[in-house]
C-alpha positions as CSV (number, residue, x, y, z in Angstrom):
1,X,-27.8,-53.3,13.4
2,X,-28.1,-51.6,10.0
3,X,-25.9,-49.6,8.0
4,X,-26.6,-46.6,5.5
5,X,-25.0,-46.4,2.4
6,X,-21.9,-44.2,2.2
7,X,-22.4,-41.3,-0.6
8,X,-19.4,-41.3,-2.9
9,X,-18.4,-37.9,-1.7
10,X,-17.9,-39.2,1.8
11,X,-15.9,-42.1,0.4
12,X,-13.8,-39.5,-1.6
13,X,-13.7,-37.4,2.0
14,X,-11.9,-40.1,3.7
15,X,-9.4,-41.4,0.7
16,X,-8.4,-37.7,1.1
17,X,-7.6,-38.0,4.8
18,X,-6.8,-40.7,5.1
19,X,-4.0,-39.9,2.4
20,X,-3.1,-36.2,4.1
21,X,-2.7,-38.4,7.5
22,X,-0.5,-41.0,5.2
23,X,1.4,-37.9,4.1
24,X,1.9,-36.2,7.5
25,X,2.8,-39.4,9.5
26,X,5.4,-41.1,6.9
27,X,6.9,-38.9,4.7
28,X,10.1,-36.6,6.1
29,X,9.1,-33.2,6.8
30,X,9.5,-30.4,4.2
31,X,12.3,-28.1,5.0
32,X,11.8,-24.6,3.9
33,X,14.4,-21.9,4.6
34,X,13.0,-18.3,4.4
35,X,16.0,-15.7,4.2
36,X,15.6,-12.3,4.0
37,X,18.8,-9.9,2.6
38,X,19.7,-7.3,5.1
39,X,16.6,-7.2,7.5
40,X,17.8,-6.0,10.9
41,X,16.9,-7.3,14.2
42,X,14.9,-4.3,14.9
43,X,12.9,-4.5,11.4
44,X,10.1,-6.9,12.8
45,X,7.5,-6.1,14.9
46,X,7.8,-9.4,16.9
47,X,11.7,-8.0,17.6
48,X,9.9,-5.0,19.3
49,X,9.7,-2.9,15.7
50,X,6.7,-0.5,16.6
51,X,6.8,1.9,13.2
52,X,6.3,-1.1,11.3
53,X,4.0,-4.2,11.5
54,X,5.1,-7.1,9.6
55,X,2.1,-9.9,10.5
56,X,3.3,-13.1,8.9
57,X,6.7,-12.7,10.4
58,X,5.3,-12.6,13.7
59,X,2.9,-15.3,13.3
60,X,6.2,-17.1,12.6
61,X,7.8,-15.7,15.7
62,X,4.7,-16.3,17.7
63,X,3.6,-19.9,16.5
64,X,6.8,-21.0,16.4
65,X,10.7,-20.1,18.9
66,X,11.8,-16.8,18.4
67,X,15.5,-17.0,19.2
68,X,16.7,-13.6,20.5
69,X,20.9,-14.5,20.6
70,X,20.5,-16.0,17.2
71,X,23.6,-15.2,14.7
72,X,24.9,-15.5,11.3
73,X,28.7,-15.8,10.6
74,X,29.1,-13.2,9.1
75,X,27.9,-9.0,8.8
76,X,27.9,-9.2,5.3
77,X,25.7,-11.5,2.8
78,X,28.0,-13.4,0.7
79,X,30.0,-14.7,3.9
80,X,27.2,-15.5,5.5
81,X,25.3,-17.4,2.6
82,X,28.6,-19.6,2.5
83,X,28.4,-20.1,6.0
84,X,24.7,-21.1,6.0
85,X,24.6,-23.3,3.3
86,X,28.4,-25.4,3.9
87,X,28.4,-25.6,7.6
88,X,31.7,-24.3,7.5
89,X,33.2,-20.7,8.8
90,X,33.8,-18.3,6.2
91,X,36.6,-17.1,7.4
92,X,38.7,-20.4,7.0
93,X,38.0,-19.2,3.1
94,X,40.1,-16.3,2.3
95,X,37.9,-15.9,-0.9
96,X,34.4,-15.5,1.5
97,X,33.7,-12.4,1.0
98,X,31.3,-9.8,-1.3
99,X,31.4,-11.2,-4.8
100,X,31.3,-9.4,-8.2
101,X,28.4,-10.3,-10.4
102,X,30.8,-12.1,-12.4
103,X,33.0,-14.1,-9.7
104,X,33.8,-17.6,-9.5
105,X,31.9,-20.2,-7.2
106,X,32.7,-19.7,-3.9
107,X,31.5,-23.0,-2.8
108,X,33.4,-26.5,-3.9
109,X,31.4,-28.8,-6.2
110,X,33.4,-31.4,-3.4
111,X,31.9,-29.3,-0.4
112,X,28.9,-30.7,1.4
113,X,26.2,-28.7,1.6
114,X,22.4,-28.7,3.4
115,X,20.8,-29.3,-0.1
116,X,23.7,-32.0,-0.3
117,X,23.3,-33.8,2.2
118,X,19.4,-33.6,2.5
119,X,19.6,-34.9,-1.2
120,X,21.6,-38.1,-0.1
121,X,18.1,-39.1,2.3
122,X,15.8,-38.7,-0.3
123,X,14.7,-34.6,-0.7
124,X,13.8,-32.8,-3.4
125,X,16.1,-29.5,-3.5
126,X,15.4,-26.2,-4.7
127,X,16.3,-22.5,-4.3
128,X,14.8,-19.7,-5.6
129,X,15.8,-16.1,-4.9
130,X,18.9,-14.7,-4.4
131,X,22.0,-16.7,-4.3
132,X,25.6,-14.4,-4.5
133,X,28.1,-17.5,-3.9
134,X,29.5,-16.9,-7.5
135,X,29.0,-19.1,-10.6
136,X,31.3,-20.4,-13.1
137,X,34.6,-21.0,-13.1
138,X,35.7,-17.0,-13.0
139,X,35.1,-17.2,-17.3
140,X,31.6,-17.2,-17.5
141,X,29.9,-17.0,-21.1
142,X,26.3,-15.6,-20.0
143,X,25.1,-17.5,-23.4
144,X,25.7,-21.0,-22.7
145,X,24.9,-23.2,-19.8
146,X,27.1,-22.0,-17.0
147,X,28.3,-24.4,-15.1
148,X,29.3,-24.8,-11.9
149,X,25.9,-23.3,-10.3
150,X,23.5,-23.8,-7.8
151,X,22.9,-27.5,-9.3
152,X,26.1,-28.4,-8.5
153,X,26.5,-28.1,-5.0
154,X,23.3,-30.1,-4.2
155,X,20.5,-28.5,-5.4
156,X,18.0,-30.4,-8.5
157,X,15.7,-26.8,-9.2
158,X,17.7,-23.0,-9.1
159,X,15.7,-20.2,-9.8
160,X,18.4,-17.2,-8.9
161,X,19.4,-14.1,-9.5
162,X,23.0,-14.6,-9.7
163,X,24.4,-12.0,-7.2
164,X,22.8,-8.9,-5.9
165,X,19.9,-6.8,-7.1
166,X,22.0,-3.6,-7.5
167,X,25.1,-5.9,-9.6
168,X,24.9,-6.9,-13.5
169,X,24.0,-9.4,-14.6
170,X,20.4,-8.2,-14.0
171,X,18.9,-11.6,-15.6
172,X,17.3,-14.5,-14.1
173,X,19.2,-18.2,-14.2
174,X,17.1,-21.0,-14.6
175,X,19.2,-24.3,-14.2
176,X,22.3,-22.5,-15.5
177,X,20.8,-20.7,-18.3
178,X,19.9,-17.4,-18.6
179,X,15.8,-17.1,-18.5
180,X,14.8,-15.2,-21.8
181,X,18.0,-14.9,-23.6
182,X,18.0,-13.7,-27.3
183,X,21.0,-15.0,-29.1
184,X,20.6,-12.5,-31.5
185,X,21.1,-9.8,-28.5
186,X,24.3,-11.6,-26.3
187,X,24.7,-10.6,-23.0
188,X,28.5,-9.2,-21.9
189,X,29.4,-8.4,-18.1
190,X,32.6,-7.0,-16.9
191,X,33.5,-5.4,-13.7
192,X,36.6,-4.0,-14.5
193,X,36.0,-1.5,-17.2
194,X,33.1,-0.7,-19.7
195,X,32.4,-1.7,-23.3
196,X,33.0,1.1,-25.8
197,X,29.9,3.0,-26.4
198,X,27.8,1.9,-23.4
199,X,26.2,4.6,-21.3
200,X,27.0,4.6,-17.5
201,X,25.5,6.6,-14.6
202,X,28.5,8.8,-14.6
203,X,28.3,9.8,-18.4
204,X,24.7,9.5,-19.0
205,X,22.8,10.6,-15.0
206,X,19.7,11.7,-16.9
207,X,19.1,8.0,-17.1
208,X,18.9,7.3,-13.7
209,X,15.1,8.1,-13.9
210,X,14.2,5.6,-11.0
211,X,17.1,6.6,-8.2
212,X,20.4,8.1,-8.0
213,X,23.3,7.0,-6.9
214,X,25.1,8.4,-3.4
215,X,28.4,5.9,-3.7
216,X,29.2,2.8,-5.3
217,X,26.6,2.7,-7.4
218,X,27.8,4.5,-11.1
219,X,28.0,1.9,-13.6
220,X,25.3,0.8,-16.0
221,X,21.9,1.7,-15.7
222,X,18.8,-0.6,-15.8
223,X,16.0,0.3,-16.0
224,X,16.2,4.0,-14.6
225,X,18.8,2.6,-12.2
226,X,22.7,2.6,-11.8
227,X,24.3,-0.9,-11.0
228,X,27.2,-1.8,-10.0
229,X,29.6,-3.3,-12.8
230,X,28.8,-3.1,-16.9
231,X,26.4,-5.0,-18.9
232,X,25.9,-5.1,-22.6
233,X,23.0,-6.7,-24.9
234,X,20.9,-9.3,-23.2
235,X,17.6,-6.5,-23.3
236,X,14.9,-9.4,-23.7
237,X,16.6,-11.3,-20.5
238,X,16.3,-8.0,-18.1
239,X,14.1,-8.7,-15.1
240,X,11.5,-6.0,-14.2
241,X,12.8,-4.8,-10.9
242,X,9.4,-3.8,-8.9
243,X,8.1,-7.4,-10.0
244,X,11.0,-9.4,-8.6
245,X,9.1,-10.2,-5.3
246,X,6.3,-11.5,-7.0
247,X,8.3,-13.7,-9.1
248,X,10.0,-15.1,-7.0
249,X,7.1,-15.8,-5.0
250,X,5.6,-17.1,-7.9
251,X,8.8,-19.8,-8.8
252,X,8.4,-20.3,-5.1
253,X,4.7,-21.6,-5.1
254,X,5.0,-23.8,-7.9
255,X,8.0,-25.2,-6.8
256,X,5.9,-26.4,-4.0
257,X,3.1,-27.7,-5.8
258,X,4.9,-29.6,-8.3
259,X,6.8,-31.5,-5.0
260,X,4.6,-31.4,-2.5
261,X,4.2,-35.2,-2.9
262,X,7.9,-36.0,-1.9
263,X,10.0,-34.4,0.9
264,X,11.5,-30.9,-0.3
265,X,13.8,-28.8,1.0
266,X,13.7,-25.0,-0.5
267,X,15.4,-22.4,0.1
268,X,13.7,-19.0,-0.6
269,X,16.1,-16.0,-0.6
270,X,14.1,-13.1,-1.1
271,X,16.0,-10.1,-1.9
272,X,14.6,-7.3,0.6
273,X,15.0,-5.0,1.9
274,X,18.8,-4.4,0.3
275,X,19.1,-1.9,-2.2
276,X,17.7,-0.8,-4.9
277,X,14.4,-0.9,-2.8
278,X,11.8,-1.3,-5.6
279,X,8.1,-2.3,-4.4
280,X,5.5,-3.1,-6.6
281,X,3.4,-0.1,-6.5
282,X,1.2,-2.2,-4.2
283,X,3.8,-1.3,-1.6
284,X,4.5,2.5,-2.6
285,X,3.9,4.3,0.2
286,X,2.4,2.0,2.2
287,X,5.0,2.0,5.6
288,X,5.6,5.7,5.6
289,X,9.2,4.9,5.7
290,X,10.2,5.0,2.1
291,X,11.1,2.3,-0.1
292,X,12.9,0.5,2.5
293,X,9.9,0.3,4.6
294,X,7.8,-0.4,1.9
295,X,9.8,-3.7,0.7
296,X,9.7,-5.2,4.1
297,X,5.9,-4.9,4.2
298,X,6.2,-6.2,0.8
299,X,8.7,-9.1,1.9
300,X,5.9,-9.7,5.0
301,X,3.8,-10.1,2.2
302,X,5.1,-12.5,0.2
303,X,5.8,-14.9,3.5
304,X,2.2,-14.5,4.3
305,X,1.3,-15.8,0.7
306,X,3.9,-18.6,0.8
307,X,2.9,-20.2,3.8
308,X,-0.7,-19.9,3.0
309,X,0.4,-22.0,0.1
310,X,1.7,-24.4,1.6
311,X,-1.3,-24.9,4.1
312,X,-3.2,-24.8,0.8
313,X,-1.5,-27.7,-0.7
314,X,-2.2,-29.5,2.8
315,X,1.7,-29.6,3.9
316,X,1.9,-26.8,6.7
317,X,2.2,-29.6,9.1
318,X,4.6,-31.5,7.7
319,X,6.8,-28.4,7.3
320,X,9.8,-27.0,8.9
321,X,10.2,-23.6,8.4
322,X,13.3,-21.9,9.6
323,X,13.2,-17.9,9.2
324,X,16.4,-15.7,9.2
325,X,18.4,-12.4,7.9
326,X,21.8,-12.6,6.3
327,X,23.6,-9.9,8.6
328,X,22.2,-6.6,9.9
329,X,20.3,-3.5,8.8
330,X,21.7,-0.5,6.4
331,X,19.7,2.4,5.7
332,X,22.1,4.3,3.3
333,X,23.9,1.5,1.1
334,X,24.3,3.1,-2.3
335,X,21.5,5.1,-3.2
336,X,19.8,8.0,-2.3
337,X,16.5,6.4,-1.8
338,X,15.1,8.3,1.4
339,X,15.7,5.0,3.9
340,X,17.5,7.7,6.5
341,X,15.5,10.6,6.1
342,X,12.5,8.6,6.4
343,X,13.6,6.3,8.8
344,X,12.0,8.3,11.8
345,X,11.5,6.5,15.1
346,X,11.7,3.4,13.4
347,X,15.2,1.6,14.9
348,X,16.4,-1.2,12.3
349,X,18.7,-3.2,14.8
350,X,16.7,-2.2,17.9
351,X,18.9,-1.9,21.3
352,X,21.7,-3.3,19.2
353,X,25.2,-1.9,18.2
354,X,26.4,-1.6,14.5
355,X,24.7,-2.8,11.9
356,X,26.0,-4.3,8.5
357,X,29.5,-4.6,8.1
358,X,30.1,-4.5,11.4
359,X,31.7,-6.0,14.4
360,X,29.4,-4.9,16.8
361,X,25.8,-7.2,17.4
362,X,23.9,-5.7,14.7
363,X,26.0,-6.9,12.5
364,X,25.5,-10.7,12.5
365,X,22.4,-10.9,15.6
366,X,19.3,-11.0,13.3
367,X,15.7,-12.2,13.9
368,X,15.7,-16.1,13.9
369,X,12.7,-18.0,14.6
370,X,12.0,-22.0,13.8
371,X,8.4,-22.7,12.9
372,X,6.4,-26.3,12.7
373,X,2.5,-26.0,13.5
374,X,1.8,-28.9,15.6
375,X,5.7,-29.8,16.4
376,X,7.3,-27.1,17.8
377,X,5.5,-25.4,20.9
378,X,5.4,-21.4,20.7
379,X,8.3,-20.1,22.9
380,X,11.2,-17.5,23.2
381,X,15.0,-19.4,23.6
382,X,17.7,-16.9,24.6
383,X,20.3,-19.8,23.8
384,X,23.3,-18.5,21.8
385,X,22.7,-20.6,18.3
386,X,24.2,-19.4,14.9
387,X,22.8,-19.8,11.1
388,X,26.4,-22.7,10.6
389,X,24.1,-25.2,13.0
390,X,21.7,-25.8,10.4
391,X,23.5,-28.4,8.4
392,X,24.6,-30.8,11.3
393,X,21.2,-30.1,13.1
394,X,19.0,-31.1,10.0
395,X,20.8,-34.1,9.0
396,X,20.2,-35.1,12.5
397,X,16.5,-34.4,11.8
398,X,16.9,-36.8,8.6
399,X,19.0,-38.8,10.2
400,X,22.1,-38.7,8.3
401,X,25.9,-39.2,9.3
402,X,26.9,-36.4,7.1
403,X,28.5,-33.2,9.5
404,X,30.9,-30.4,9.3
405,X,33.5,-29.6,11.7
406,X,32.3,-26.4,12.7
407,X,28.7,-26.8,12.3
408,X,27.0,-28.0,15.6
409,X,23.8,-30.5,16.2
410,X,21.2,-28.0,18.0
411,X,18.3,-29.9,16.5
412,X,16.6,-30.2,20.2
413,X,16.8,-27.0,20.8
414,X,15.4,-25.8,16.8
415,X,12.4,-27.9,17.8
416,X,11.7,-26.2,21.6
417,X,13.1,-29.8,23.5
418,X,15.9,-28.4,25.0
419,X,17.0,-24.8,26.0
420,X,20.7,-25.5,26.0
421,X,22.8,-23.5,22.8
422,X,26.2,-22.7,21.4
423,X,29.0,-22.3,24.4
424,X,31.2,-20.0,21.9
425,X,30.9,-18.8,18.5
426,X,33.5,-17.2,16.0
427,X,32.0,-14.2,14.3
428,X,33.1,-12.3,11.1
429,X,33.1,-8.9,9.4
430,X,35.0,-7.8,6.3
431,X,37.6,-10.9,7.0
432,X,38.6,-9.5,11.2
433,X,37.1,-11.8,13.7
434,X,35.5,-11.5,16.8
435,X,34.7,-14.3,19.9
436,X,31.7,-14.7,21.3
437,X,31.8,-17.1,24.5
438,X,28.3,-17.2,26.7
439,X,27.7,-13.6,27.5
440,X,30.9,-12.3,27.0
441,X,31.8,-10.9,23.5
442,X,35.7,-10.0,22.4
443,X,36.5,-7.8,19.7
444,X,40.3,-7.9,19.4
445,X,42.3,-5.1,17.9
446,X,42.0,-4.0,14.8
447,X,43.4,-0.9,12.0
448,X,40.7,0.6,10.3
449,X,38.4,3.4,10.4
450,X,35.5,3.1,13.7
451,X,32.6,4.3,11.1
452,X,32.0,3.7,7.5
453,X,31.5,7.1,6.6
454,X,29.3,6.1,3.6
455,X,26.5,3.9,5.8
456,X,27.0,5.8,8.9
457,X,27.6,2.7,10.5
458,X,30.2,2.0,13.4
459,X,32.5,-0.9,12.5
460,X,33.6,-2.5,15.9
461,X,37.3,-1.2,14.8
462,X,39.6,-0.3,17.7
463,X,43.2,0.0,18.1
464,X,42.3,-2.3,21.3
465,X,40.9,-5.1,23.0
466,X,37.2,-4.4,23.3
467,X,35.2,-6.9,26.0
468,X,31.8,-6.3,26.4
469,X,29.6,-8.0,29.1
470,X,26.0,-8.9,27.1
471,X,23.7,-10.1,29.8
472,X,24.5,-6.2,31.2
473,X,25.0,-4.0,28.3
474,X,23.3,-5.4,25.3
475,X,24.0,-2.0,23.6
476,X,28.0,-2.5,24.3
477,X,28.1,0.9,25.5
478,X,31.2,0.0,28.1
479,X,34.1,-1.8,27.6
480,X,35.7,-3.6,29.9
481,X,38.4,-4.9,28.7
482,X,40.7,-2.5,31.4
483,X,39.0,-3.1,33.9
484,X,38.4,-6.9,34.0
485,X,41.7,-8.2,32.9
486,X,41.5,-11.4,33.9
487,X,38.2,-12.3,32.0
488,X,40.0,-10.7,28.7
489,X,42.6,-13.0,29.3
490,X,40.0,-15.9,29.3
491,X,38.8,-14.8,26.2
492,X,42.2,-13.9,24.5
493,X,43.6,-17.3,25.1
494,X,39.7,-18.9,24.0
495,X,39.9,-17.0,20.7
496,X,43.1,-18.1,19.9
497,X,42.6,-21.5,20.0
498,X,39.6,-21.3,18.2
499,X,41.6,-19.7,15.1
500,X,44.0,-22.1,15.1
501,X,41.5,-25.1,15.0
């Protein structure tokens, strides 16, 4: 038998697959968290979204389990976020709910968090994007290190913006410092009154050259648009709003490459589609809808480039990626930026109820889907499963002993092995609760107004019991809490006990 003489680039073939197989079949898979800021669970065309195609979402949805009952806690971002990243309820925190741009952290430095507890077994951690879970101890100096932050509730790399995209501070915060900062030029926030001299929306609205405001939204302006709260100096620091998703996408990439050779976890919080909706003039115009419209094909966008990245860098397969929303969809949430007047056909929370802030499905059902090419079989799950599952589910995947109390191990069912969910599920808007239990949803009295006048949105408010039957009217259109009494007892006694746990 004779042998021929292997050529160097065959020998450099193999050392390269041999080390990709290496890779794949020894180290712990990447975890990569993709969450999108007020995305409803009509706004994908995977959900049944037929105004808008969003390609890389669906080839999430379709490669990977596209949960349809899938929930965060909460119908409003900060809340939720909390919720996500601890485990824990937000409710059970009387201080979980939309933060000022300037609040303290919401989240205990003693807390245990995903990024925490995926630290402990080895990871890498990271998040870039958005993170509105407060910073500081509620005195921040904007010129120093700020401290506590991102890095110390678990993660090694934050690349944030510190709140929302329409609050001041509107600076990035690399590692607790402020990207860009002139010392010459300090940067001031407050939220409770202006500084002397400072234009606003309400004194100067020929600056509002980009959008105007409709509520909420009078403060300082940046660049051509109002904000909420007031922000002084800092002018070298300012992010360039209609580049934000590519930045982030940007921080996002290279965090991967510079850890693709040791288990990771990110978490990549884009900001769309809330408001201000500013695409890159890529975007403008491209869905027809407005800027709303445009930023989720924008947001589509990015995803599509991330994950190409990652299959780039030869990790794809050795990647979890879990997809989500942080509560439901709002056209109208500040600005008059043409999201309802160009909204046509296009239905942002589908068959659903609500929206954000509210008690009602849309408000906390969003589009969910788990992806791992080569791991998880392509599938649909109708099992109830929330956004709080996360942490005890992964450190099962890692194998670690570190849980929360109200966080449940679903990891069988995040992978496609099993089909069996959540039994019952506490859900929150605006600090009132709701109960979720198999089909049957509970909405208990509450005071309030039934719409929020300024998003046209119906808040799940009622002066009494509400009981709605989800297998049969998954737009709650009839409530039967009078006429099945002894169901709403069920669930009256069930929801009580789960408050009091």
């Amino acid at each position: 038998m004779s042998f021929k003489p292997i050529g160097i680039l065959s020998i450099i073939f193999l050392m390269t697959l041999s080390s990709s197989l290496f890779a794949q079949t020894n180290q712990s898979p990447n975890i990569v968290i993709i969450y999108l800021d007020d995305l409803g669970y009509g706004d994908v065309s995977a959900y049944g979204a037929t105004e808008i195609n969003t390609p890389n979402m669906d080839m999430l949805a379709k490669g990977g389990i596209r949960f349809t009952d899938a929930h965060t806690t909460s119908a409003t971002c900060t809340p939720s976020r909390y919720g996500l990243l601890t485990g824990m309820y937000p409710w059970r925190n009387k201080r979980a709910r939309i933060l000022k741009g300037d609040a303290p952290m919401l989240i205990s430095t003693q807390q245990l968090t995903i990024p925490k507890m995926l630290k402990s077994k080895g990871y890498h951690t990271g998040i870039v994007g958005k993170w509105h879970l407060g910073l500081g101890d509620g005195n921040i100096d904007w010129n120093k290190h700020i401290s506590p932050s991102p890095n110390d509730v678990g993660f090694d790399y934050s690349y944030i913006l510190a709140a929302t995209q329409d609050r001041v501070p509107t600076v990035y915060i690399n590692d607790g410092h402020v990207v860009n900062l002139d010392p010459n030029d300090p940067i001031q926030v407050n939220y409770r009154k202006n500084f002397e001299g400072e234009p606003t929306a309400l004194t100067n609205p020929e600056l509002c050259t980009y959008v105007k405001w409709h509520h909420g939204h009078n403060n300082s302006v940046v660049n051509g648009i109002p904000r909420i709260g007031f922000m002084k100096g800092g002018q070298a620091a300012k992010w360039s709003d209609i580049d934000m998703a590519d930045h982030f996408l940007l921080k996002a990439q290279e965090y991967v490459k510079s850890h693709k050779d040791e288990p990771f976890f990110l978490y990549y919080a884009l900001q769309q589609p809330h408001v201000p909706r500013t695409p890159h003039p890529r975007f403008e115009g491209k869905s027809g809808m407005g800027p709303r419209g445009d930023v989720i094909l924008e947001a589509d966008w990015c995803i599509g480039e991330f994950i190409k990245t990652l299959e780039q860098e030869g990790i794809l397969e050795n990647t979890l990626i879990i997809f989500s929303s942080d509560n439901g969809p709002v056209l109208n949430d500040g600005y008059h930026d043409d999201a309802v007047e160009k909204v046509g056909n296009h239905k942002p929370a589908g068959v659903l109820r609500g929206g954000k802030y509210s008690l009602f499905e849309a408000g906390t059902r969003v589009p969910f889907m788990t992806y791992w090419k080569g791991t998880i079989q392509p599938s649909v799950s109708d099992a109830l499963v929330c956004q709080i599952d996360l942490l005890n589910s992964l450190a099962q995947l890692v194998d670690s002993k570190e849980q929360t109390t109200d966080s449940q191990d679903h990891l069988k069912l995040l992978l496609g092995k099993s089909k069996e969910g959540r039994k019952e599920l506490m859900l929150e808007a605006n600090m009132r609760t709701a109960y979720r239990n198999g089909n049957w949803l509970l909405i208990p009295p509450y005071k309030g107004w039934p719409l929020n006048k300024n998003v046209n949105i119906e808040t799940g408010l009622a002066e009494e019991y509400q009981l709605y039957n989800l297998k049969d009217d998954i737009s709650q259109q009839h409530n039967l809490a009078k006429s099945n009494p002894k169901q709403l007892q069920k669930m009256i006694a069930r929801y009580k006990q789960q408050k009091e746990n």
